[in-house]
C-alpha positions in Angstrom: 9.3 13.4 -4.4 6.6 15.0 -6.3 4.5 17.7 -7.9 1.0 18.1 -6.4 -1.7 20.0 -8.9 -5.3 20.3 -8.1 -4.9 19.4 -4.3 -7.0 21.0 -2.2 -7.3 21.9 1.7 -9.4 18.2 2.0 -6.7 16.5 0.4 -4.5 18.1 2.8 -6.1 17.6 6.1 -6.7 13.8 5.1 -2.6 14.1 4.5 -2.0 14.9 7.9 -4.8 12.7 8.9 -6.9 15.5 10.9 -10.8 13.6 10.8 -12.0 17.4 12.9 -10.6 19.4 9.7 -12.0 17.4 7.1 -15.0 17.5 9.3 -14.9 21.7 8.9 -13.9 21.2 5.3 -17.0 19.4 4.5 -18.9 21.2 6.8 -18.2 24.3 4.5 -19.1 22.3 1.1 -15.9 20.8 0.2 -15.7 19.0 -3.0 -15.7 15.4 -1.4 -15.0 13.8 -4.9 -12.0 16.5 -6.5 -9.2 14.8 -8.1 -5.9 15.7 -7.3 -3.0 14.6 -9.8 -0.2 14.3 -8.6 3.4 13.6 -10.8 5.2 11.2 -8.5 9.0 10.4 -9.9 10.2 7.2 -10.5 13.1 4.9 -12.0 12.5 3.1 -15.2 15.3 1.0 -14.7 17.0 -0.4 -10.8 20.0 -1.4 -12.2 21.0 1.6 -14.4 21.4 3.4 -10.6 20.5 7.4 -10.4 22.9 8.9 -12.9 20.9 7.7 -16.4 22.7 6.9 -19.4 25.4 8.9 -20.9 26.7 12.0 -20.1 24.1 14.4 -18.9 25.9 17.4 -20.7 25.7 15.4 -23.9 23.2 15.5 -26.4 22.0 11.2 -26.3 22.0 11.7 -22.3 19.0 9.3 -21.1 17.4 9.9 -18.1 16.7 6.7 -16.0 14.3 8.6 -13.9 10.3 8.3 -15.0 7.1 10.6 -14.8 4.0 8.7 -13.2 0.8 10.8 -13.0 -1.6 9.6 -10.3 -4.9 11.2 -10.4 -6.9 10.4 -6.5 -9.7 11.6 -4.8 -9.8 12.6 -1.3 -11.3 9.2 -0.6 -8.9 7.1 -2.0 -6.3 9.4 -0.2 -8.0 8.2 3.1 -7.8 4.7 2.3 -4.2 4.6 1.6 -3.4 6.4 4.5 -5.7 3.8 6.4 -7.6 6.1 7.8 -11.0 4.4 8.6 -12.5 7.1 10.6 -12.1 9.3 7.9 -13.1 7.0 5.0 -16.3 6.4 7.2 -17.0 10.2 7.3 -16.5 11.0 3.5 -18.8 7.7 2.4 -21.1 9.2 4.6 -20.9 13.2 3.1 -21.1 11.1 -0.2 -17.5 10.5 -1.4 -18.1 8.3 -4.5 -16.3 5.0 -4.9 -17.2 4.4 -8.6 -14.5 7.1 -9.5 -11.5 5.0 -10.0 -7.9 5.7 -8.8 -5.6 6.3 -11.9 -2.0 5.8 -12.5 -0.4 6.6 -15.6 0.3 3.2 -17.3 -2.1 1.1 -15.1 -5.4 -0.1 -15.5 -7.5 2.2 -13.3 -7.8 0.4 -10.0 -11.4 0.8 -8.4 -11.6 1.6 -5.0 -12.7 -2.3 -4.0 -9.2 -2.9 -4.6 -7.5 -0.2 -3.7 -9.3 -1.1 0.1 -8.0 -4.3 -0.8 -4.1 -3.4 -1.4 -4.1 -1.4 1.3 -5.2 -3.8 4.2 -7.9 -0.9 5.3 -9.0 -1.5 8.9 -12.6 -2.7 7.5 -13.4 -4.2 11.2 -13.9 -0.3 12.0 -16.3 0.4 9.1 -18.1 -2.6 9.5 -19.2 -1.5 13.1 -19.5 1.7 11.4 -22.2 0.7 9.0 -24.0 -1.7 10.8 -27.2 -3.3 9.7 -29.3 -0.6 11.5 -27.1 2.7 10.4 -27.3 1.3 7.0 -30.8 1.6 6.4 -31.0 5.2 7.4 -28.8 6.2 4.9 -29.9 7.9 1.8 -29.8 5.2 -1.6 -26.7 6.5 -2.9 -25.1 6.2 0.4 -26.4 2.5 0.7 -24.5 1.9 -2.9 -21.0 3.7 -1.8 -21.4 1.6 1.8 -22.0 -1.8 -0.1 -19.0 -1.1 -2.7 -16.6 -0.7 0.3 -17.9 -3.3 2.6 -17.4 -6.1 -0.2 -13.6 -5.7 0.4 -14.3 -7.4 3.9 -15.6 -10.6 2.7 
């Protein structure tokens, strides 16, 4: 379960993986690179079970369950969903992948290896971004295409 602040429509559409509404979204100026955090719940501790420690009504009661805050853009979104098509389309209406996905706790992880950890269909955006489409790309498409890409090697 969690707590969603600062999502927008994109973030929703790439959710419910729909490439034709984040197509409109963007179409319609769409902040490609808007973080959402979101407060995802977690337990500190496996073994302590669900309950925490002590009695809840008492005034030492523990909770075994933890806060994380995860901060993501709507391209990072894509790629944990695996959604290549998608990822393709917001590199190319200028996502950035130098914004790095955030956890509370964690290192920031860039989004080389986020592609990486989620075993992104790459194939699909290596046809995508051939050696021809690449050139005709603007320069700061070029960077975001090579930043991706490097995951395939």
């Amino acid at each position: 379960t969690g707590q969603d602040t600062n999502e927008s429509a994109l973030h929703i559409a790439i959710r419910h993986g729909s490439c034709e509404m984040v197509q409109l979204l963007v179409s319609r100026k769409a902040d490609v690179n808007r973080k959402r955090t979101s407060v995802k719940n977690k337990l500190k501790d496996e073994s302590v079970g669900h309950r925490g420690k002590g009695d809840p009504r008492g005034d030492y009661f523990e909770s075994n369950i933890r806060n994380i805050r995860v901060e993501e853009t709507p391209l990072h979104l894509a790629i944990k969903r695996k959604s290549a098509e998608i990822v393709q389309y917001l590199i190319l209406s200028r996502a950035d992948p130098s914004i790095p996905y955030a956890v509370t706790d964690h290192t920031p992880t860039s989004t080389y290896d986020l592609c990486a950890q989620n075993d992104l269909p790459l194939a699909t955006l290596k046809l995508a971004f051939s050696t021809e489409t690449f050139r005709l790309n603007p320069q700061p498409i070029q960077v975001a295409i090579k930043t991706l890409l490097l995951c395939v090697q």
